[in-house]
TISE-237890 format. One record per residue (C-alpha): residue number from 1; residue in three letters; x, y, z. Coordinates in pm, 1 decimal, decimal comma. Example, Ala and Ser with C-alpha at 12.3 -4.5 7.8 and 13.67 -1.06 7.14 Angstrom:
// residues 2
+-----+---------+----------+----------+----------+
! num ! residuo !        X !        Y !        Z !
+-----+---------+----------+----------+----------+
!   1 !     ALA !   1230,0 !   -450,0 !    780,0 !
!   2 !     SER !   1367,0 !   -106,0 !    714,0 !
+-----+---------+----------+----------+----------+
//
This chain:
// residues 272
+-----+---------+----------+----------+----------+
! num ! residuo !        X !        Y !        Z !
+-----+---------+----------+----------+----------+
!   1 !     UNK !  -3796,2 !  -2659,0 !   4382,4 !
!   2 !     UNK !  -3561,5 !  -2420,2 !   4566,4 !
!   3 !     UNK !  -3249,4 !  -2607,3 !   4409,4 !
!   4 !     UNK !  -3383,6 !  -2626,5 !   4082,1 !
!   5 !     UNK !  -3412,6 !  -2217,6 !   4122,3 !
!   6 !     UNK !  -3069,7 !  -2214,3 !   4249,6 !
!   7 !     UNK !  -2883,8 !  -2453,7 !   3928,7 !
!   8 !     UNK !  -3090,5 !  -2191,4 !   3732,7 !
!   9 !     UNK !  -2985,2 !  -1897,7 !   3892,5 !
!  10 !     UNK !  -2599,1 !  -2056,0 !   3871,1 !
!  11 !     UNK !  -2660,4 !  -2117,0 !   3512,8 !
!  12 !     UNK !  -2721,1 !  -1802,2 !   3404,4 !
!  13 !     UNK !  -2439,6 !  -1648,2 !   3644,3 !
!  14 !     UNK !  -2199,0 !  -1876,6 !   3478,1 !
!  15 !     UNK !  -2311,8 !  -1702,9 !   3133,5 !
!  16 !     UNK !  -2337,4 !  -1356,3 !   3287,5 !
!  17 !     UNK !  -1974,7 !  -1366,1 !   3394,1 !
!  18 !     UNK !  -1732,7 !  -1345,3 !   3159,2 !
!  19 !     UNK !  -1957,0 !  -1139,0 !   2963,5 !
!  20 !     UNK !  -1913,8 !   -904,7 !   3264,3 !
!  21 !     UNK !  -1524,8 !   -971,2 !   3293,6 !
!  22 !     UNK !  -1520,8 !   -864,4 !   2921,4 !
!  23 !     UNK !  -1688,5 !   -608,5 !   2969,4 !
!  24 !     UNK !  -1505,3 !   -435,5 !   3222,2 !
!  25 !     UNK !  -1167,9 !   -528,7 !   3070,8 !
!  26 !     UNK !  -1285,2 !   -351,7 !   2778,6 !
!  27 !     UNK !  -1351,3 !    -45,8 !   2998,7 !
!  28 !     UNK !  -1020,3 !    -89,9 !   3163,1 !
!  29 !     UNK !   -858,2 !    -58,8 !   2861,2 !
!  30 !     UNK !  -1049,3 !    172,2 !   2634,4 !
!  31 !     UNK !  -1122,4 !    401,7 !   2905,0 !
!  32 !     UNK !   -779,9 !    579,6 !   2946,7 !
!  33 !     UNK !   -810,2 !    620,0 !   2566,1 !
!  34 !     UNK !  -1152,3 !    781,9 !   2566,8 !
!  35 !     UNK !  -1069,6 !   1040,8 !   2866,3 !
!  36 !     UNK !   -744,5 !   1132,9 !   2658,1 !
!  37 !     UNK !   -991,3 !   1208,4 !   2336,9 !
!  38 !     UNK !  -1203,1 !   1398,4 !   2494,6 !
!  39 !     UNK !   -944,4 !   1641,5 !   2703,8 !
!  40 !     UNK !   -773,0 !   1681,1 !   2351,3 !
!  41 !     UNK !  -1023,0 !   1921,0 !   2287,7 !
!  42 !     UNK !  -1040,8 !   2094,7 !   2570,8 !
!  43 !     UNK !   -816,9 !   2359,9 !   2463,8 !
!  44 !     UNK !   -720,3 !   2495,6 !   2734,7 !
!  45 !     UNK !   -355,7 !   2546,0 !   2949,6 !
!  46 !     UNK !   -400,1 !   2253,8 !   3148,1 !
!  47 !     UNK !   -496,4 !   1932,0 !   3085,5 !
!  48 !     UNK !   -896,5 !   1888,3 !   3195,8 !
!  49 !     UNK !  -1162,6 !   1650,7 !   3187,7 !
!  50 !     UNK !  -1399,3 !   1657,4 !   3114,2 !
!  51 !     UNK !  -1373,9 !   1986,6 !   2899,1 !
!  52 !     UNK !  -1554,9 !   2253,2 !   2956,1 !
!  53 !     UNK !  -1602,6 !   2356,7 !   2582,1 !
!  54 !     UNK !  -1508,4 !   2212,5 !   2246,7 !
!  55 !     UNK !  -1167,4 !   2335,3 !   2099,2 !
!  56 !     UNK !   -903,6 !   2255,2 !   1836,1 !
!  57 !     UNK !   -698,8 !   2439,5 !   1987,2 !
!  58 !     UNK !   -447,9 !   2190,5 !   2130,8 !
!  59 !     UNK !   -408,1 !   2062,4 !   1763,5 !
!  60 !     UNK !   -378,3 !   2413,0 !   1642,3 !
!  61 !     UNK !    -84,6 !   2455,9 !   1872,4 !
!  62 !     UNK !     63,9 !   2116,7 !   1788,9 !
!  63 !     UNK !     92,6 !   2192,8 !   1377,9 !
!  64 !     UNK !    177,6 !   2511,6 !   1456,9 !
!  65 !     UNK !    486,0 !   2430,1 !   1691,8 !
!  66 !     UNK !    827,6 !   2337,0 !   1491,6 !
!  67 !     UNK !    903,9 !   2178,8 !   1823,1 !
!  68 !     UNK !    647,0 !   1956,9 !   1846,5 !
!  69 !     UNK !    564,1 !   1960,2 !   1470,2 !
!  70 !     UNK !    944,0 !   1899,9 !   1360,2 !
!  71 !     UNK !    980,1 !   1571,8 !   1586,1 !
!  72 !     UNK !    683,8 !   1419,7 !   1384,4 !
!  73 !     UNK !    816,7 !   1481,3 !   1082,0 !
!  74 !     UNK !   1193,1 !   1329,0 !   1180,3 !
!  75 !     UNK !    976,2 !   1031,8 !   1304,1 !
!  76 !     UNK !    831,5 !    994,4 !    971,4 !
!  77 !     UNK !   1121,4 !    998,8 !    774,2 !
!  78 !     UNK !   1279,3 !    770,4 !   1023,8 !
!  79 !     UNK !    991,5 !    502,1 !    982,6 !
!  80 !     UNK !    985,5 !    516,3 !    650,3 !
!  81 !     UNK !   1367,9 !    477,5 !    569,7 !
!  82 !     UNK !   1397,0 !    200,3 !    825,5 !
!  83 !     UNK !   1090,6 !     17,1 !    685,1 !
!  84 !     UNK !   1217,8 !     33,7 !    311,4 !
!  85 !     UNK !   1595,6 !   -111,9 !    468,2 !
!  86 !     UNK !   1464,3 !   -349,3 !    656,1 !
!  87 !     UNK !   1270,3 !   -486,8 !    357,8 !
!  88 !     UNK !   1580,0 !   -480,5 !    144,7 !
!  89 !     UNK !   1726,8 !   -693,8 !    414,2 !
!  90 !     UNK !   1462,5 !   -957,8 !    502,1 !
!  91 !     UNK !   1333,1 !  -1037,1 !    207,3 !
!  92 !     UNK !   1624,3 !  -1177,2 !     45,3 !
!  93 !     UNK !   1689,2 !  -1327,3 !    399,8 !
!  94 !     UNK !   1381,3 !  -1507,8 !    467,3 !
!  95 !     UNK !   1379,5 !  -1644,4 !     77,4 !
!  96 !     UNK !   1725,5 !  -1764,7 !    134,6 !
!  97 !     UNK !   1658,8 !  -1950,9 !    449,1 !
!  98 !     UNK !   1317,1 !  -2104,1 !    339,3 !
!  99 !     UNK !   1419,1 !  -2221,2 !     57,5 !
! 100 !     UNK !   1838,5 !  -2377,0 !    148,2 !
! 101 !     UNK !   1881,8 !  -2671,3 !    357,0 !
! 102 !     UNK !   2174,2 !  -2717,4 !    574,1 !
! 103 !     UNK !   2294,5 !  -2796,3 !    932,6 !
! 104 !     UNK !   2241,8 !  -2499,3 !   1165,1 !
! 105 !     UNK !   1966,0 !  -2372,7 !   1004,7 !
! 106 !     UNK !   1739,6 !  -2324,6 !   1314,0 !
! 107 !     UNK !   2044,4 !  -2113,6 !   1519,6 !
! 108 !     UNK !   2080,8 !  -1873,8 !   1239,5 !
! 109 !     UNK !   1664,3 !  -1815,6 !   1190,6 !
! 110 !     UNK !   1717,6 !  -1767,1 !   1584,6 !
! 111 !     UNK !   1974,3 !  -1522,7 !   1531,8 !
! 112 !     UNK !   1821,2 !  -1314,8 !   1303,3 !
! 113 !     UNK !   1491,1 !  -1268,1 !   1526,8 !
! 114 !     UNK !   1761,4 !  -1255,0 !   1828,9 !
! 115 !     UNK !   1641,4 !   -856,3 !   1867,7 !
! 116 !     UNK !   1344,8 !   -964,6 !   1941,8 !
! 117 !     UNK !   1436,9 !  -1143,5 !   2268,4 !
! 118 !     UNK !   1682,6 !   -907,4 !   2407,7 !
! 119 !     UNK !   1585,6 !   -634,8 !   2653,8 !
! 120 !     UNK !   1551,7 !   -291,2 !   2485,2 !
! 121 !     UNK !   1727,8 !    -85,7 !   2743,5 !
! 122 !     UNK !   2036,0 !   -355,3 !   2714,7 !
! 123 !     UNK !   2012,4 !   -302,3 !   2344,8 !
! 124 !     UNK !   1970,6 !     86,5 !   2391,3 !
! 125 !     UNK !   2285,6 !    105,4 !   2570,7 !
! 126 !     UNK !   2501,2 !   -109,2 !   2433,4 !
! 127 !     UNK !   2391,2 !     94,5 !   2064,9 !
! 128 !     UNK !   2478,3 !    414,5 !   2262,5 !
! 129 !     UNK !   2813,4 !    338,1 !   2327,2 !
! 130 !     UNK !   2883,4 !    193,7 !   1965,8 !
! 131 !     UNK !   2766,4 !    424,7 !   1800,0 !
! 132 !     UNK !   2958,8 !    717,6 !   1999,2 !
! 133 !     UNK !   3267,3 !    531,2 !   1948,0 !
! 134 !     UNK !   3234,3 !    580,0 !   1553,8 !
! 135 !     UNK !   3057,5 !    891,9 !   1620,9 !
! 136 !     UNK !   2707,7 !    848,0 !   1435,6 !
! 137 !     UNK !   2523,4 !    912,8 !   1758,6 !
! 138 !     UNK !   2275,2 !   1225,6 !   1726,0 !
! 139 !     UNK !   2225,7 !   1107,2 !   1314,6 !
! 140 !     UNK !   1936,9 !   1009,1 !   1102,1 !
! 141 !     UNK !   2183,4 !    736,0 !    966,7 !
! 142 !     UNK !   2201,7 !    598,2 !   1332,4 !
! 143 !     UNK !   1829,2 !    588,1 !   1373,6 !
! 144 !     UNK !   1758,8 !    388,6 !   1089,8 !
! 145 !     UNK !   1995,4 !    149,1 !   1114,4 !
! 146 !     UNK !   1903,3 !     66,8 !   1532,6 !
! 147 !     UNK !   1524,3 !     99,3 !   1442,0 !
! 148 !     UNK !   1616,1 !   -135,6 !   1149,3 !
! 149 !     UNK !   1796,8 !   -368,0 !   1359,2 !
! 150 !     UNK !   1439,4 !   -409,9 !   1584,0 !
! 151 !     UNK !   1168,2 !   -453,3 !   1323,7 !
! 152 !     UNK !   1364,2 !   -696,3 !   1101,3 !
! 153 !     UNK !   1217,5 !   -998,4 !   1351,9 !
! 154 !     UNK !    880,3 !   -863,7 !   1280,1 !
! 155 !     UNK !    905,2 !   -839,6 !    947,2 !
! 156 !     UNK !   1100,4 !  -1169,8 !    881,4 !
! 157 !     UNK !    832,2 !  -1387,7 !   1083,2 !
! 158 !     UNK !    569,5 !  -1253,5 !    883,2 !
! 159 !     UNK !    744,4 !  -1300,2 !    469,8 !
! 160 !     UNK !    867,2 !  -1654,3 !    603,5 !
! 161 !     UNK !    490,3 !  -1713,6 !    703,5 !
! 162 !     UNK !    414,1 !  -1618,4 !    356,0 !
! 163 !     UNK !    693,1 !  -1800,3 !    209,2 !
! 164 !     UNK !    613,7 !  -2135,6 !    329,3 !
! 165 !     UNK !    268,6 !  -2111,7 !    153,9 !
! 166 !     UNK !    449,9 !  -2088,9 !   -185,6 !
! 167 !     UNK !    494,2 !  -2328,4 !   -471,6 !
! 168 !     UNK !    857,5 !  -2402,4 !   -539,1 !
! 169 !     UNK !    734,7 !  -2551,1 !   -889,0 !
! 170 !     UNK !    651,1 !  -2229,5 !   -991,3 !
! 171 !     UNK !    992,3 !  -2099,4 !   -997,5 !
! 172 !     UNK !   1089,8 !  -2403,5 !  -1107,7 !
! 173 !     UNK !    895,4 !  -2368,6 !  -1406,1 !
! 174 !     UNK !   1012,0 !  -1995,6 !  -1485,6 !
! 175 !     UNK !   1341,8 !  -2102,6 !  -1457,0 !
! 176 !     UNK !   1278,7 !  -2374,5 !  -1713,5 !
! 177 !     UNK !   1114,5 !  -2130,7 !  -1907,3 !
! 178 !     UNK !   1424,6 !  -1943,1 !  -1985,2 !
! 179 !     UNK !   1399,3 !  -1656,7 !  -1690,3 !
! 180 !     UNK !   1660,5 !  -1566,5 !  -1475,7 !
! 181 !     UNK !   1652,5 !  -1564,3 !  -1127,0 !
! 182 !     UNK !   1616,8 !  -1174,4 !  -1069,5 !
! 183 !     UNK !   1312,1 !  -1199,0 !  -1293,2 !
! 184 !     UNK !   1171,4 !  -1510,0 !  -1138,7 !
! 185 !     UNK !   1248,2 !  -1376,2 !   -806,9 !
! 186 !     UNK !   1014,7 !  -1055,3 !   -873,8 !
! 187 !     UNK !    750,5 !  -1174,4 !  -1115,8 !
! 188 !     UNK !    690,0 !  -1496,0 !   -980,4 !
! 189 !     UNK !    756,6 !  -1533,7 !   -629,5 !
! 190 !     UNK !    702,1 !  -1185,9 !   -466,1 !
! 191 !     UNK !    349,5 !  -1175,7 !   -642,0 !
! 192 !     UNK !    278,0 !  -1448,2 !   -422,5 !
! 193 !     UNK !    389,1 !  -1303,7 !    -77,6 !
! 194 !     UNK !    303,7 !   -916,9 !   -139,9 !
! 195 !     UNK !     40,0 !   -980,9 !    119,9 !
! 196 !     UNK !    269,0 !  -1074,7 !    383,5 !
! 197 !     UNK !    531,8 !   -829,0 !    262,4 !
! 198 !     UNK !    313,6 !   -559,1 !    313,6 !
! 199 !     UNK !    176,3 !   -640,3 !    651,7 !
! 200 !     UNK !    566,2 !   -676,0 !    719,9 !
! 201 !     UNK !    590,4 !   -289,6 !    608,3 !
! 202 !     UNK !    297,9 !   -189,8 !    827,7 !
! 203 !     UNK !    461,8 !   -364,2 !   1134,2 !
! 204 !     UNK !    823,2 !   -200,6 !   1097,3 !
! 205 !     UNK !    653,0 !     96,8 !    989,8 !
! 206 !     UNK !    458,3 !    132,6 !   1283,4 !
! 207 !     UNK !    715,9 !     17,9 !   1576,5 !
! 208 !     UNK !    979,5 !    219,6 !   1405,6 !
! 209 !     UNK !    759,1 !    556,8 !   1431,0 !
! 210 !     UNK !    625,2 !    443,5 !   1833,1 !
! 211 !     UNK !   1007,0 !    339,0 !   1993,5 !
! 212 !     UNK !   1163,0 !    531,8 !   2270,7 !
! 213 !     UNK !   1407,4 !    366,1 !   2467,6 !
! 214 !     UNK !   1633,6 !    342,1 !   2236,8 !
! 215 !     UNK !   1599,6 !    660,1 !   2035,8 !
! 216 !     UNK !   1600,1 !    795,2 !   2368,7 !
! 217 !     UNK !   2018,1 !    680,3 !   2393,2 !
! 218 !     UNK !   2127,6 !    808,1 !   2045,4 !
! 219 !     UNK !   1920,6 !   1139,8 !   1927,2 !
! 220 !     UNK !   2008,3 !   1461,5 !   2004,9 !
! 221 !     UNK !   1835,8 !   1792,1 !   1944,5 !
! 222 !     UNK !   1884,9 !   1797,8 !   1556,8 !
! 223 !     UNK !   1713,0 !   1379,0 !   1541,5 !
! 224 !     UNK !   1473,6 !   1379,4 !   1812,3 !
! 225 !     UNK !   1183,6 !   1176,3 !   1705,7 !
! 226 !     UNK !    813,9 !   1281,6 !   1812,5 !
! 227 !     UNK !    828,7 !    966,2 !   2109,2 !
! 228 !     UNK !   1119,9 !   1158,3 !   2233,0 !
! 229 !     UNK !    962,6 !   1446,0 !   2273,3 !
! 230 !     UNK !    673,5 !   1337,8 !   2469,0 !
! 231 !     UNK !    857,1 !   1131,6 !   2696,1 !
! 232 !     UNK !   1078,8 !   1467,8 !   2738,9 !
! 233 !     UNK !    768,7 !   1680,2 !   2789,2 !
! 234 !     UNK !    597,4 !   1432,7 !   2988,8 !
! 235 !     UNK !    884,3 !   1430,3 !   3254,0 !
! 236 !     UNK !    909,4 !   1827,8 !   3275,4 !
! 237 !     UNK !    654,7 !   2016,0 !   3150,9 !
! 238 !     UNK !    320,0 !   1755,7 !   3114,3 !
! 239 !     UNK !    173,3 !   2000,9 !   2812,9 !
! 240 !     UNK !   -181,7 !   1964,2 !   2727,5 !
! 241 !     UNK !    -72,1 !   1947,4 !   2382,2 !
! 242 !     UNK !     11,3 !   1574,2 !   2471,4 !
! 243 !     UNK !   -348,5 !   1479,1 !   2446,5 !
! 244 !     UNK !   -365,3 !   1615,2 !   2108,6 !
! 245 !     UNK !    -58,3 !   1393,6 !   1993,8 !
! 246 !     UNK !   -186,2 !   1065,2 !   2200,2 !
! 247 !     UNK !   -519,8 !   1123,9 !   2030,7 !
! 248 !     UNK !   -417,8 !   1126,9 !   1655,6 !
! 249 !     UNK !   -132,8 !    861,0 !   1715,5 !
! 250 !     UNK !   -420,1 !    635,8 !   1858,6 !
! 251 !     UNK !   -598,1 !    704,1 !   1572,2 !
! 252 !     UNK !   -281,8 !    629,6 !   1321,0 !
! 253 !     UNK !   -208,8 !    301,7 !   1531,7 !
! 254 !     UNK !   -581,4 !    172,4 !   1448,3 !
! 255 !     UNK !   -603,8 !    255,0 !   1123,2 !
! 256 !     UNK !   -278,1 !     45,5 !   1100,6 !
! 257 !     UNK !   -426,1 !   -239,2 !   1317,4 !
! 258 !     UNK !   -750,4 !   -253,9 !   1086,1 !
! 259 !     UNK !   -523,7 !   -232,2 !    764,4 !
! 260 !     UNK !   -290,5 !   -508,2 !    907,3 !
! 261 !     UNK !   -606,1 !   -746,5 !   1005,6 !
! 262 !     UNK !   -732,8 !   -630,7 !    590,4 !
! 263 !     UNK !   -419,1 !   -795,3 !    485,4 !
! 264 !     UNK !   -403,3 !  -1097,0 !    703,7 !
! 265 !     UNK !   -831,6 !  -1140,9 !    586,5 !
! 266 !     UNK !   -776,4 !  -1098,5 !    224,8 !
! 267 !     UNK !   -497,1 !  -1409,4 !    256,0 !
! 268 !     UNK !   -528,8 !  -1611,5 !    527,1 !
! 269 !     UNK !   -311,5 !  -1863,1 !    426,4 !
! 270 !     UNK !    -77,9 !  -1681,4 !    453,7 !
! 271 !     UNK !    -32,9 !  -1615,1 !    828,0 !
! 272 !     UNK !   -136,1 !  -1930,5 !    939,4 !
+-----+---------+----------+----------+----------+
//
């Protein structure tokens, strides 16, 4: 009797377990996250929690700051422009080498996700010193073109996911058809992948407007990006206006994650 107690107590601690784990992983992670929310609107000169009375004040101060409102805006632009070049880059790319054969394939795929697998600090210097030899350190130019450099991977691994799901016939058939391969290339085949071009966007987007190392080698005070500036405030000043910014980039970053797991739902196929 006792040990059939005992297998049933074991039972149910075997199911009760990684419930629990779960659980307090969740906790683990979420709860940093929920204790920066709720000191955001504390409002007050110091960073407190729990807060002692409801303000938007620290959000006030944060759109109401050029230094802290200016940042965002560079990192904005920044995203943006390096998510629109790094399209015009990969997309042609990935086509190219999903749809040619030929020896050496595989090490030139490799190379092009190469950024991927090198260490950002290495990469951070090594663009710092470049880039103040022909002097387009401290530039928007610079920005894009680094932050292009690292979210090209990203976005090339997800339009060759797409691109392998595609029906070569099709284009075969436009071309027969009398179109040209411009026109065939946008009416017939990027209808096909717009799913996993945009989750591409979202992706460059989104690491483009969060990276720091590297922006941290090559901006000055005229291109500092809003990561910049925390990492610069957290290190000598630790303003409670940080919560404020951690808060709504959280936000931003799910709102991104949910739209990204939209795309991948609506075409699953695709990212298979």
């Amino acid at each position: 009797m006792k040990t059939t107690r005992f297998s049933k107590f074991l039972a149910r601690c075997s199911t009760a377990l990684p419930w629990a784990i779960a659980i307090l992983g969740y906790v683990f992670l979420v709860g940093p996250i929920a204790i920066i929310v709720a000191a955001s609107f504390s409002g007050g000169q110091e960073i407190t929690f729990p807060p002692e009375h409801l303000s938007f004040e620290l959000y006030r101060a944060f759109f109401s700051d050029p230094s802290w409102w200016k940042p965002a805006v560079q990192s904005l632009a920044v995203a943006l422009l390096t998510s629109i070049l790094a399209l015009a880059v990969t997309l042609p790319a990935a086509y190219a080498l999903n749809r040619c054969r030929f020896g050496g394939l595989k090490a030139v795929e490799l190379f092009f996700i190469s950024p991927m697998l090198i260490p950002v600090i290495s990469l951070g210097l090594g663009v710092y010193i470049f880039f103040s030899a022909v002097r387009i350190d401290n530039t928007t130019l610079g920005l894009v073109m680094t932050h292009s450099t690292l979210v090209m991977p990203f976005m090339f691994i997800s339009i060759s996911a797409g691109m392998r799901h595609t029906d070569p016939a099709l284009e075969a058939v436009s071309t027969l058809m009398g179109a040209g391969p411009f026109r065939t290339f946008f009416q017939v085949l990027v209808p096909q992948i717009k799913t996993s071009i945009l989750v591409g966007l979202l992706f460059a987007f989104l690491i483009s407007f969060d990276e720091v190392v590297v922006a941290y080698f090559i901006t000055g005070p005229e291109t500092t990006t809003l990561p910049v500036r925390m990492y610069s405030a957290l290190r000598w000043e630790v303003s409670p206006v940080l919560t404020a910014i951690s808060s709504m980039l959280t936000i931003a970053s799910l709102v991104f994650c949910l739209a990204i797991l939209a795309l991948k739902e609506s075409n699953p196929k695709a990212h298979n």
